[in-house]
LUMRO-917606 format. One record per residue: x, y, z negated of N, C-alpha, C in turn; residue in one letter. Coordinates in steps of 0.2 Angstrom, whole numbers, plus 5000, padded with zeros to 4 digits. Atoms other than C-alpha are relative to their C-alpha. Layout:
% residues N
XYZXYZXYZa
...
% end
This chain:
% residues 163
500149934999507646974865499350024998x
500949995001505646964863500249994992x
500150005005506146924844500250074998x
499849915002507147094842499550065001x
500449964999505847184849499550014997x
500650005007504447134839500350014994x
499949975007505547164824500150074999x
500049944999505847314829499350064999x
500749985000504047354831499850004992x
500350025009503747284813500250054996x
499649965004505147404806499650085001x
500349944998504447544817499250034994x
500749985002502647534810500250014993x
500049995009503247514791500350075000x
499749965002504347654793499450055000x
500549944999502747764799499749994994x
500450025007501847694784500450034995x
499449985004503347744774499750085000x
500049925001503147924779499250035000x
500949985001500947944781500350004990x
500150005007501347904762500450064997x
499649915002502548044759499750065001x
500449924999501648174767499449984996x
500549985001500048104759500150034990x
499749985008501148124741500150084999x
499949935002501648284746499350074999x
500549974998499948354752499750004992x
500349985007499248304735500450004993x
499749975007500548324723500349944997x
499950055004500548144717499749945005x
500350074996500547964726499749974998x
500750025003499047864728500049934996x
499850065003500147714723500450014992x
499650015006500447774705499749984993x
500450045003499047694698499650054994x
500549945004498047864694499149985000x
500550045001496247824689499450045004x
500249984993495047834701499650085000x
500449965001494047994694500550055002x
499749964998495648084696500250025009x
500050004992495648044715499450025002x
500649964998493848094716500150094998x
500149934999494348264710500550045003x
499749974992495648304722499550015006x
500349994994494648264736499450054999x
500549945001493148384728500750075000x
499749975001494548504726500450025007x
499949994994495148474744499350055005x
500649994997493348504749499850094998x
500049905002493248694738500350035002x
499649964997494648734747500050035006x
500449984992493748734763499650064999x
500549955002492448824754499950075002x
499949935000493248974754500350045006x
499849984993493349024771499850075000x
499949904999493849214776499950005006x
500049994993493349264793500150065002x
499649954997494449394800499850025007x
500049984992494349394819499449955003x
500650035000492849284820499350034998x
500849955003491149374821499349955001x
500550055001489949214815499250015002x
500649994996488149204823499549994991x
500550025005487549114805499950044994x
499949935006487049214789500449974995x
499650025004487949114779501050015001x
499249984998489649124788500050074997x
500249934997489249304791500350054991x
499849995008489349324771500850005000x
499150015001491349264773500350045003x
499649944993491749384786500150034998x
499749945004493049504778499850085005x
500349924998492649684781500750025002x
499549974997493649784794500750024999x
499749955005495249844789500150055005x
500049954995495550014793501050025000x
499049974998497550094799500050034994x
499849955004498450164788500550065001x
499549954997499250324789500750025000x
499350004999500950324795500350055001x
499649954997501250484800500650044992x
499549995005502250514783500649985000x
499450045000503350384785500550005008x
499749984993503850414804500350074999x
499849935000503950604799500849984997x
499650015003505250544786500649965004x
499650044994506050424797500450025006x
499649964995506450544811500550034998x
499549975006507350654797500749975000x
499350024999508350534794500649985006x
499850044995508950484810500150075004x
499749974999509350664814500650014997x
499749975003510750694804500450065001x
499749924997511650874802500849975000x
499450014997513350894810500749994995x
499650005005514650844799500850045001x
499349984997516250884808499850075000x
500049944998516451084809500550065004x
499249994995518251124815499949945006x
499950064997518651014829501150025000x
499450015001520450974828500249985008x
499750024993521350984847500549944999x
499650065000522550864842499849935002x
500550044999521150744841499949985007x
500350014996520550774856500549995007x
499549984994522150804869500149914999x
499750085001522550614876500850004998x
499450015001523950534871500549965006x
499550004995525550494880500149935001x
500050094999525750334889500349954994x
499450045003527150274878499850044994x
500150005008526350324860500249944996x
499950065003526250144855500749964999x
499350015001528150114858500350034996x
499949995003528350234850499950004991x
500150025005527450204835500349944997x
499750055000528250034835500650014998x
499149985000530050094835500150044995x
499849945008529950234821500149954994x
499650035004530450114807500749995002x
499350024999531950054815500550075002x
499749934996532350244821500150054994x
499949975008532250304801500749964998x
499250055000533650164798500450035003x
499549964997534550234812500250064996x
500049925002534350424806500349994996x
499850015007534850364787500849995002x
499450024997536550284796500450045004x
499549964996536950424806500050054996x
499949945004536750554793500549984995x
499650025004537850454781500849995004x
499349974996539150444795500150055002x
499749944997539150604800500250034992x
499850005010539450634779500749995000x
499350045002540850524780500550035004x
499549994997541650604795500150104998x
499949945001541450794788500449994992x
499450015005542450724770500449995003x
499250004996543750664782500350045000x
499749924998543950834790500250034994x
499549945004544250924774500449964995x
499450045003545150794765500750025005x
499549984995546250824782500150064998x
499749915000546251024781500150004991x
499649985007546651014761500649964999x
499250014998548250904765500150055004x
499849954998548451034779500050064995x
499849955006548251174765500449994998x
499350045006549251074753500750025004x
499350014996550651084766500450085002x
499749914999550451264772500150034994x
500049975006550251314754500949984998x
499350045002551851204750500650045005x
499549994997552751274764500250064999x
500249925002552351464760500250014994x
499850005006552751424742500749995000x
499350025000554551364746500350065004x
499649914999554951524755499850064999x
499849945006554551644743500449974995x
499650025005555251534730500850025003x
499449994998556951554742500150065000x
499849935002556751754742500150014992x
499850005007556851744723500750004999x
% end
């Protein structure tokens, strides 16, 4: 047990070593293990060192005269009122609608949505009963032109008999 945990420990530190080296490769660009010559390491760290230099002091109001020199000058506001005015404009907009449409507005009847459902199959119907009602008004005169046919035949045969 005491041997897992010491090797645990051993893996634990290499890894940390593992990763101070990554971030030290990422921090300057290039690892220290790549066999860069030593004047190149001296001018990073001069180069870490300028970067300090360059301190801007914002919200910091320095006692020394030398800070005092890095102290950016105040900013001042900028005027917004143009861009507010423009911004309220649009956030009015004009009334687009002119008519109002009562149809719109009157609620609808409990049972629209049945019926909006059922209107295809109710077209079907309507097309089927119009073609039967079709069929059953040819009947009819098919029937009343035999019946013609007959009274005309029978009417015909009794004048042909006055003859």
């Amino acid at each position: 047990m005491e041997r897992n945990v010491g090797s645990l420990q051993e893996q634990a530190l290499k890894r940390k070593e593992r990763l101070k080296a990554l971030r030290d490769k990422q921090l300057h660009g290039q690892g220290q293990g790549d066999g860069e010559p030593e004047n190149k390491k001296a001018s990073l760290e001069e180069a870490t060192e300028g970067r300090h230099r360059e301190l801007k002091l914002r919200n910091y109001t320095p006692e020394d005269k030398e800070l005092k020199e890095r102290q950016v000058p105040k900013a001042k506001p900028v005027s917004v009122e143009d861009k507010v005015k423009d911004q309220l404009e649009a956030a009015n907009p004009e009334p687009i609608i002119e008519e109002v449409d009562l149809a719109n507005l009157a609620p609808r009847k409990p049972d629209w949505d049945l019926k909006r459902d059922v209107a295809k199959k109710l077209e079907k119907l309507e097309r089927r009963t119009q073609r039967a009602i079709a069929e059953l008004i040819r009947d009819r005169l098919r029937g009343n032109v035999e019946e013609l046919a007959e009274v005309v035949g029978v009417l015909g045969l009794e004048e042909g008999d006055s003859d």
